[in-house]
C-alpha positions as CSV (number, residue, x, y, z in Angstrom):
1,X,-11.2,10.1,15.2
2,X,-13.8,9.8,12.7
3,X,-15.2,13.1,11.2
4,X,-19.3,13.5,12.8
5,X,-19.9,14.5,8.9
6,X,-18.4,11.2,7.4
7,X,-21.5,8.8,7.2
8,X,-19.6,5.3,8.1
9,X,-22.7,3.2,7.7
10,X,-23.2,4.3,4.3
11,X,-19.4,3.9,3.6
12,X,-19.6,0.2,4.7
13,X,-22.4,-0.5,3.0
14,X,-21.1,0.8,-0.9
15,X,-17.8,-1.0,0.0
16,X,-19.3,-4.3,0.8
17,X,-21.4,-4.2,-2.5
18,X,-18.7,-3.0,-4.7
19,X,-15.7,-1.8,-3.2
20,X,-15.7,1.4,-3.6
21,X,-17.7,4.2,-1.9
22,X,-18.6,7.9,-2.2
23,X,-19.5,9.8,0.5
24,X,-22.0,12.1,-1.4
25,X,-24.2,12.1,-4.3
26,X,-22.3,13.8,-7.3
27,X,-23.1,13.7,-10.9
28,X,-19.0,12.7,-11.5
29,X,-19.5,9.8,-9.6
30,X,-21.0,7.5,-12.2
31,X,-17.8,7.4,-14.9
32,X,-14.9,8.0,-11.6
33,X,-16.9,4.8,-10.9
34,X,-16.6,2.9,-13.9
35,X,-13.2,3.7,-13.9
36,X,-12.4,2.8,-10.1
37,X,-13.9,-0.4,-11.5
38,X,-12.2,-1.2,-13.9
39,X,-8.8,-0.2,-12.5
40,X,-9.8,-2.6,-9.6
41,X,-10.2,-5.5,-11.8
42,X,-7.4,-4.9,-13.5
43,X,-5.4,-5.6,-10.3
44,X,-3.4,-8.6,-10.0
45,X,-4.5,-10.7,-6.6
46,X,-1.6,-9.9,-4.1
47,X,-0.7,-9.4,-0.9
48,X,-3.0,-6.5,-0.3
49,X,-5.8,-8.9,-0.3
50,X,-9.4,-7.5,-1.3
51,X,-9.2,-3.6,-2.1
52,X,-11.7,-1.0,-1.0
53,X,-11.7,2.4,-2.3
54,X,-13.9,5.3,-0.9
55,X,-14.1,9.0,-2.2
56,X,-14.5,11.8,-0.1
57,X,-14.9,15.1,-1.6
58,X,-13.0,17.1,1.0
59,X,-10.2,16.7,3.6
60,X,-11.0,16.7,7.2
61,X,-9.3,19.2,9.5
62,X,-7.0,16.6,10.8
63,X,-6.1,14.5,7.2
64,X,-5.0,11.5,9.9
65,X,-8.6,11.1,10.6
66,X,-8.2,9.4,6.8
67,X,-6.5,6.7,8.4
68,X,-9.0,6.3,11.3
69,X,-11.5,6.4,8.8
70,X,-10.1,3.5,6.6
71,X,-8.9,1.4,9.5
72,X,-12.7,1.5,10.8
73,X,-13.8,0.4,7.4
74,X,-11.7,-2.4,6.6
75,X,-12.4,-3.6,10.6
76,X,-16.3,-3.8,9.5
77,X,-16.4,-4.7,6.1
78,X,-13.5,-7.6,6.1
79,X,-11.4,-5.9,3.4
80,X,-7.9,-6.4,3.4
81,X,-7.1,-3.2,2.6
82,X,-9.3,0.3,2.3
83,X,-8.0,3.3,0.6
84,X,-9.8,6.9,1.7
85,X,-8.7,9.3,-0.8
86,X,-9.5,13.4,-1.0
87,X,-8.1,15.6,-3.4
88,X,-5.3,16.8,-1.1
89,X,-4.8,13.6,0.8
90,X,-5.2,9.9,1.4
91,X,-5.4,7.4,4.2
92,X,-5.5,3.7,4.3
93,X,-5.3,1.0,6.5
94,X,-4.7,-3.0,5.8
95,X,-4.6,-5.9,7.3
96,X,-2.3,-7.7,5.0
97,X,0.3,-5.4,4.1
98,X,2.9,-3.7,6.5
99,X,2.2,-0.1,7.2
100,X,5.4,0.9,5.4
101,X,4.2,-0.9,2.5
102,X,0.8,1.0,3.0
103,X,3.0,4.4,3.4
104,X,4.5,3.8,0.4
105,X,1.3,3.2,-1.7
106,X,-0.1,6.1,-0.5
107,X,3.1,8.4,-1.8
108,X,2.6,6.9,-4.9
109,X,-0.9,7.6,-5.5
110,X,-0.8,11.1,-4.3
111,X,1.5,11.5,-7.1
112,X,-1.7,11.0,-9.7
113,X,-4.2,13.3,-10.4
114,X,-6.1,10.7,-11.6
115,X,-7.7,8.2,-9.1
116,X,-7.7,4.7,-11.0
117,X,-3.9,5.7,-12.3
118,X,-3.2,6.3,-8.3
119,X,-4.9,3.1,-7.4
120,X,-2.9,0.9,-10.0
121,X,0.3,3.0,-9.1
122,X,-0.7,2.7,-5.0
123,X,-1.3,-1.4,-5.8
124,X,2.0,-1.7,-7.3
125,X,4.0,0.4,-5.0
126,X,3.3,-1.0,-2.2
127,X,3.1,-4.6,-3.6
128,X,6.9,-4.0,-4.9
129,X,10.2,-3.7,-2.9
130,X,9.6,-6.0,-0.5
131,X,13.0,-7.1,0.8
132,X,12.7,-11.2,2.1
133,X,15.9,-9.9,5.3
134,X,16.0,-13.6,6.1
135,X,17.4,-14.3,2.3
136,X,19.5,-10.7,2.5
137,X,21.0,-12.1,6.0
138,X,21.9,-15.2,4.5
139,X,23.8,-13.4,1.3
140,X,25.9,-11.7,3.3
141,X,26.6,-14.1,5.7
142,X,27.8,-16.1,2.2
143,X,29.7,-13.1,1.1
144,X,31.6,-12.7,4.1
145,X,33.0,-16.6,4.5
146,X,33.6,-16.2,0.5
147,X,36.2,-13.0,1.5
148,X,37.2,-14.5,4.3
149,X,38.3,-17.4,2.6
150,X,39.8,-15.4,-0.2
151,X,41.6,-13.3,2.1
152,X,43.1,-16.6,4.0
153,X,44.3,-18.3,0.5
154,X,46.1,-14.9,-0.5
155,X,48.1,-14.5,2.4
156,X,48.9,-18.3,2.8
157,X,50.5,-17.7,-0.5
158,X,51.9,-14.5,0.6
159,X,54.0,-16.7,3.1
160,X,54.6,-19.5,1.1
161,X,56.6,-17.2,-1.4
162,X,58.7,-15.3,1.2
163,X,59.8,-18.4,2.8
């Protein structure tokens, strides 16, 4: 559920020209700008597609609202991914990553006080660690013909000795 006090219209509007929004008028937002900025450009394209960041100064009374908030977001403004960051918590939503891949960004960038370091760090968390299963399947279907195989030669062997 979106919070009544969040202004979404507003929110849509600072993401589409920048990507990244406040939700109110504070004399810190200028520099934490400049540095969401530049930490955004920074960014190397991946598969989190076009990143939106918004600010809100506090944490709703339900901090899954964050998610709501993000996932409405991204729907209107066409970003691939929106982050919703607080000083206690974060949500995000994206269309191009998986939502453990989002989960794990999110840990990530909780873990840094500062927002553009938790943006890079959310951006290459969940960007990394990936596993490709089809390739992992296929290894271990290798690595079990290879000990099969092994294990057939050793006790042919075995058996030619004995007799």
């Amino acid at each position: 559920m979106i919070p009544a006090d969040i202004d979404m219209n507003s929110l849509a509007g600072q993401l589409e020209g920048d990507g990244i929004a406040f939700a109110t008028d504070n004399p810190a937002n200028g520099p934490l700008e400049q540095h969401l900025s530049s930490t955004l450009e920074s960014l190397p394209a991946g598969e989190l597609g076009e990143i939106g960041f918004v600010v809100l100064e506090q944490t709703p009374a339900q901090p899954a609202d964050l998610r709501d908030v993000a996932q409405d977001l991204a729907t209107e403004t066409g970003l691939g991914t929106v982050i919703v960051r607080t000083p206690q918590a974060s949500g995000a939503a994206s269309d191009a990553a998986s939502r453990a891949q989002v989960e794990r960004g999110q840990r990530a960038m909780m873990a840094q006080p500062d927002y553009g370091e938790g943006l890079r760090a959310f951006a290459g968390a969940a960007q990394g660690g990936v596993w490709n299963w089809p390739a992992v399947g296929a290894l271990v279907l290798v690595a079990v013909a290879v000990v099969a195989a092994v294990s057939y030669l050793l006790a042919r062997s075995q058996s030619s000795r004995k007799a």
